[in-house]
C-alpha positions as CSV (number, residue, x, y, z in Angstrom):
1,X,-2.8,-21.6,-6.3
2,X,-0.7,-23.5,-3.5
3,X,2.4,-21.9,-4.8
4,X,1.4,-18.4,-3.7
5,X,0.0,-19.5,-0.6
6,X,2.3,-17.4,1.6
7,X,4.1,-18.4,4.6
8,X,4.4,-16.6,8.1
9,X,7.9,-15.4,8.2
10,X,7.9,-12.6,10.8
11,X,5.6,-10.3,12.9
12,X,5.5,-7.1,12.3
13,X,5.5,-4.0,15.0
14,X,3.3,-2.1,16.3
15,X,0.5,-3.6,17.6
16,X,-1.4,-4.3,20.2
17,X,-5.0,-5.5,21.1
18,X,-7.5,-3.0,22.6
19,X,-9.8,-3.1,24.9
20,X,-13.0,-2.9,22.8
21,X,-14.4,-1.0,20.0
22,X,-15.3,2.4,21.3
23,X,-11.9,3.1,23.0
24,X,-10.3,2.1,19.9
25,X,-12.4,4.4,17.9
26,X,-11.4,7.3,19.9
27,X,-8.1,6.6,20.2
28,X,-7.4,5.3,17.0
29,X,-9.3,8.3,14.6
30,X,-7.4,11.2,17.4
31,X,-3.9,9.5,16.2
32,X,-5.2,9.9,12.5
33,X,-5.8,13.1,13.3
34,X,-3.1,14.4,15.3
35,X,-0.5,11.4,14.6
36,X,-1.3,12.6,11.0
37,X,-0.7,16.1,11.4
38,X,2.4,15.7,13.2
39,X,4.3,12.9,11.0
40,X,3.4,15.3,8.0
41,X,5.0,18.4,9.5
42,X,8.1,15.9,10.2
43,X,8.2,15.0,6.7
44,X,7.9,18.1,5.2
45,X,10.1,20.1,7.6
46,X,13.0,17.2,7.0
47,X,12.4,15.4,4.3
48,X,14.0,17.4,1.4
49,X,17.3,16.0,3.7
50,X,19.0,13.7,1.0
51,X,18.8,10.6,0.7
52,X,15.3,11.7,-1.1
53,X,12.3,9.9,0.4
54,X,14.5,8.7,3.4
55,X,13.1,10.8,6.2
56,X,9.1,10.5,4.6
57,X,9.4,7.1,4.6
58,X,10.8,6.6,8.1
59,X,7.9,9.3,9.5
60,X,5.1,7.2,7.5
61,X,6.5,4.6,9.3
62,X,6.4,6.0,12.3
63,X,2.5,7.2,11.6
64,X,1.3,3.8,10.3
65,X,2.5,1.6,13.4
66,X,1.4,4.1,15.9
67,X,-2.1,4.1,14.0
68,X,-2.0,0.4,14.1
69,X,-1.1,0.6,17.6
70,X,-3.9,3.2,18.6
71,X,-6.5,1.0,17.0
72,X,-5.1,-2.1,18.9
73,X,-4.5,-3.7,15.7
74,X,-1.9,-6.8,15.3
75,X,-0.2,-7.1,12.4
76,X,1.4,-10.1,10.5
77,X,3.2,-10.0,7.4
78,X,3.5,-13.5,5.2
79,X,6.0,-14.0,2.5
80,X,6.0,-16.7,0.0
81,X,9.5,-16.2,-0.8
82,X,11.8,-14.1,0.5
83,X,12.2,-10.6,-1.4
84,X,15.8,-8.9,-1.3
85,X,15.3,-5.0,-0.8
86,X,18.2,-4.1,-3.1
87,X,15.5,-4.2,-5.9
88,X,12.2,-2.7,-6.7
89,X,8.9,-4.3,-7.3
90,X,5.6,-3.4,-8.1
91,X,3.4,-4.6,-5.4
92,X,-0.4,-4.9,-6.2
93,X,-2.6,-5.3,-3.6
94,X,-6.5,-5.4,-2.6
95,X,-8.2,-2.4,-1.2
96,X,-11.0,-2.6,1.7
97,X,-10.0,-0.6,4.3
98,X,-8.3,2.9,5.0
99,X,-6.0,0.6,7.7
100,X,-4.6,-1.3,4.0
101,X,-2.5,1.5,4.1
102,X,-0.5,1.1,7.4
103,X,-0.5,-2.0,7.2
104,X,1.4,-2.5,3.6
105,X,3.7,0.6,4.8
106,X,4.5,-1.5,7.7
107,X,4.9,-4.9,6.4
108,X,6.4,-4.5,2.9
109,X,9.9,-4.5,2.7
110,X,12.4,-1.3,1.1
111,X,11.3,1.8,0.6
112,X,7.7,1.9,-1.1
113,X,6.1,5.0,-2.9
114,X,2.0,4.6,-3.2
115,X,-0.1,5.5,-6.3
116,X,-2.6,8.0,-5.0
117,X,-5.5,10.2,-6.5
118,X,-4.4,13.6,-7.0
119,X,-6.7,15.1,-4.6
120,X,-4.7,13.8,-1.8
121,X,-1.9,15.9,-2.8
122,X,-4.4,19.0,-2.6
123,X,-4.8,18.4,1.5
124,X,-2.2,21.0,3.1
125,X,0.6,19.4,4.9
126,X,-0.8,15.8,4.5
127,X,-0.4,16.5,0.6
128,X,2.6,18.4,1.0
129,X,4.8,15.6,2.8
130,X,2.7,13.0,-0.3
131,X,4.6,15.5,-2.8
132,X,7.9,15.2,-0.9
133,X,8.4,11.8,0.1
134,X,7.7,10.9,-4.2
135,X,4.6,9.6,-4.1
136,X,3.0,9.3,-7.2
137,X,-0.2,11.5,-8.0
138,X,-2.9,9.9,-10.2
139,X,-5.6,12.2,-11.8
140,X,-8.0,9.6,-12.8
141,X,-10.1,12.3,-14.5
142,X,-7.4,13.3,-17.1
143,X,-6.4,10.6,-19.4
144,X,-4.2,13.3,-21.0
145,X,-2.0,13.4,-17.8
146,X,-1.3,9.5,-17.5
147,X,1.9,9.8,-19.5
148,X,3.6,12.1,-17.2
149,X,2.1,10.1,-14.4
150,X,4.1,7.2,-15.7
151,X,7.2,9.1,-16.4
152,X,7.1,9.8,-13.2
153,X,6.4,6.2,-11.4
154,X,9.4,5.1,-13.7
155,X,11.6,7.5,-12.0
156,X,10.9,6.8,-8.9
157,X,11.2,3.0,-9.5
158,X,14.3,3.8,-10.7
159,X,15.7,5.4,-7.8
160,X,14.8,1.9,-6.3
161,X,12.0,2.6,-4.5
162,X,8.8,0.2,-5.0
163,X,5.7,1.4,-6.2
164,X,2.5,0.1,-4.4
165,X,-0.9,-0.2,-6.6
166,X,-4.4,-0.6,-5.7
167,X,-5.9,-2.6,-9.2
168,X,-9.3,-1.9,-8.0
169,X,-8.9,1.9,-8.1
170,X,-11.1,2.4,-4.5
171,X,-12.0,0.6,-1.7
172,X,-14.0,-2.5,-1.9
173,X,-17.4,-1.9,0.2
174,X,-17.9,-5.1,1.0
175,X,-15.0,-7.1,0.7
176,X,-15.4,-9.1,-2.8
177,X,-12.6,-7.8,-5.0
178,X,-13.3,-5.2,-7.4
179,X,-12.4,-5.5,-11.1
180,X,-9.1,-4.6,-11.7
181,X,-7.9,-1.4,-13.8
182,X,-4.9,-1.2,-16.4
183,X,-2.8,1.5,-15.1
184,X,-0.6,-0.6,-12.8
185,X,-0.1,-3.2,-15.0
186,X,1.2,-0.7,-18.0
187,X,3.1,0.8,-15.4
188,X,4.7,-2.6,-14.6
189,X,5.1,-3.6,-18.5
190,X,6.9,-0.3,-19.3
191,X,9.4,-0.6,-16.5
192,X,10.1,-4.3,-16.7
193,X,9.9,-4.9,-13.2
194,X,8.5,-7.8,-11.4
195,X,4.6,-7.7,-9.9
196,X,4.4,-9.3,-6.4
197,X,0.9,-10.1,-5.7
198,X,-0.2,-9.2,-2.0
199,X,-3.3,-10.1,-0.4
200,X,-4.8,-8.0,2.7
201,X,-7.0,-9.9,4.8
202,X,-8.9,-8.6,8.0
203,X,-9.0,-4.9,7.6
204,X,-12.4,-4.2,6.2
205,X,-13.1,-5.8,9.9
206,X,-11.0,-3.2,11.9
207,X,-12.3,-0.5,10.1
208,X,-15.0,-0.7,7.0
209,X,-14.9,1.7,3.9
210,X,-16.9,5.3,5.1
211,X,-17.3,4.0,9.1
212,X,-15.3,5.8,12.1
213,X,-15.4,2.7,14.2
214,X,-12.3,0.8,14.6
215,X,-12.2,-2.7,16.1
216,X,-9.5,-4.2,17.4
217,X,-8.0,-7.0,15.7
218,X,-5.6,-8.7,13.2
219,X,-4.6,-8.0,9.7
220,X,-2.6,-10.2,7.7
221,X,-0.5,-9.1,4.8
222,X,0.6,-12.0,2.7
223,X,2.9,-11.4,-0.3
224,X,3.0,-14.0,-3.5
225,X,5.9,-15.2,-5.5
226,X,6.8,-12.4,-7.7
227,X,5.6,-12.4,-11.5
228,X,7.9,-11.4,-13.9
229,X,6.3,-9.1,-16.4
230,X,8.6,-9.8,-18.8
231,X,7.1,-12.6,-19.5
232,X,4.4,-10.6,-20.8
233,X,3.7,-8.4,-23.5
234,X,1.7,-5.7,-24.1
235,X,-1.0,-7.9,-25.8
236,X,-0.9,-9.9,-22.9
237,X,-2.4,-7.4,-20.7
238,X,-5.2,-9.4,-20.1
239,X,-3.4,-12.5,-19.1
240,X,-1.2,-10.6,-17.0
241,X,-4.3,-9.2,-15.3
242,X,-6.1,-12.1,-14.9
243,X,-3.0,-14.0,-13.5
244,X,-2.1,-11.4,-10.9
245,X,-6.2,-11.2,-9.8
246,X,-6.5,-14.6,-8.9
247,X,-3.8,-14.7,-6.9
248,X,-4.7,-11.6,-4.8
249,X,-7.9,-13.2,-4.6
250,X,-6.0,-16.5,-3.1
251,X,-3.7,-14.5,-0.7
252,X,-6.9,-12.3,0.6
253,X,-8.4,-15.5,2.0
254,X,-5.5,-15.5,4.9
């Protein structure tokens, strides 16, 4: 799909190359230690400080570029178009590496709140800033609670904040793209708001799913024309799926 082939239109910080792959495996899994614990403390301790979300969102900044950084990781965001941060989107994104998620926190514009497992939210301090900053706790084992973990994606959308979605559910082990679940796309059908496609491409090199090695390198984050899901119903799930799929599969490429 040429028209979601996204252009370079800035580099983003925080990045560096390293020296090789065992420095960069000790320095980058201490900063996701320590850099972890610290950021978290941050965000809890401050971020009940109006506006909400504000101060998380500035310390997960913080966190991922200083965990690209420690890795020796270069970042570069690509944008087909440019997209105004005076309105949310839903951005849906492929998953192969635990460095996806510094480098989407990094590159994508506004304030973004993640869809995570619920278990997350049970790791003290970590889970504790999760809960403050608004991120969005999904218990994949209880159908019964999806409702109220909608309600509460809607809210935070409405705040105008952006909600970030894995489709595949997990990490991809080997870097072909998983099939893609329902939740974020009935998320993105009940609130009306556009889907932006993103591709990730180069993480799963840096660091695979289950290793502690880090290599240094480059990850490119490249962000589609957005799809407006109003242009979809609900019977049109599958279309909307399909269409948003193939071009994350597109963008992934780099």
């Amino acid at each position: 799909m040429s028209d979601d082939r996204a252009t370079p239109t800035r580099d983003a910080r925080g990045a560096g190359s390293g020296p090789g792959g065992l420095l960069t495996s000790i320095t980058g899994n201490l900063f996701l230690i320590l850099g972890t614990l610290v950021c978290a403390t941050l965000a809890v301790l401050f971020g009940w400080l109006p506006p909400r979300g504000r101060w998380v969102h500035l310390m997960a900044r913080t966190w991922s570029r200083g965990l690209l950084w420690a890795g020796g990781v270069s970042l570069e965001s690509r944008f087909a178009t440019p997209l105004p941060t005076d309105r949310p989107y839903i951005f849906m994104a492929n998953h192969q590496s635990l460095y996806d998620i510094p480098a989407l926190i990094t590159a994508l514009p506004g304030q973004t709140r993640f869809l995570a497992k619920r278990g997350l939210f049970q790791i003290p301090v970590f889970g504790w800033a999760l809960k403050v900053g608004g991120f969005i706790s999904i218990d994949r084992g209880d159908r019964s609670r999806a409702g109220e973990s909608f309600a509460e994606a809607i809210r935070e959308l409405g705040a105008g904040a952006s909600a970030v979605v894995f489709p595949e559910g997990t990490r991809s082990g080997d870097g072909k793209l998983l099939p893609f679940q329902r939740g974020g796309f009935l998320l993105a059908l009940k609130s009306g708001l556009p889907i932006v496609p993103v591709g990730i491409h180069g993480s799963r090199e840096v660091r695979a799913k289950q290793s502690l090695r880090i290599r240094p390198g480059r990850i490119i984050v490249s962000c589609g024309r957005p799809l407006d899901s109003a242009d979809y119903g609900v019977r049109d799930k599958a279309r909307l799926m399909e269409d948003v799929r193939r071009r994350v599969l597109a963008l992934a490429a780099g």
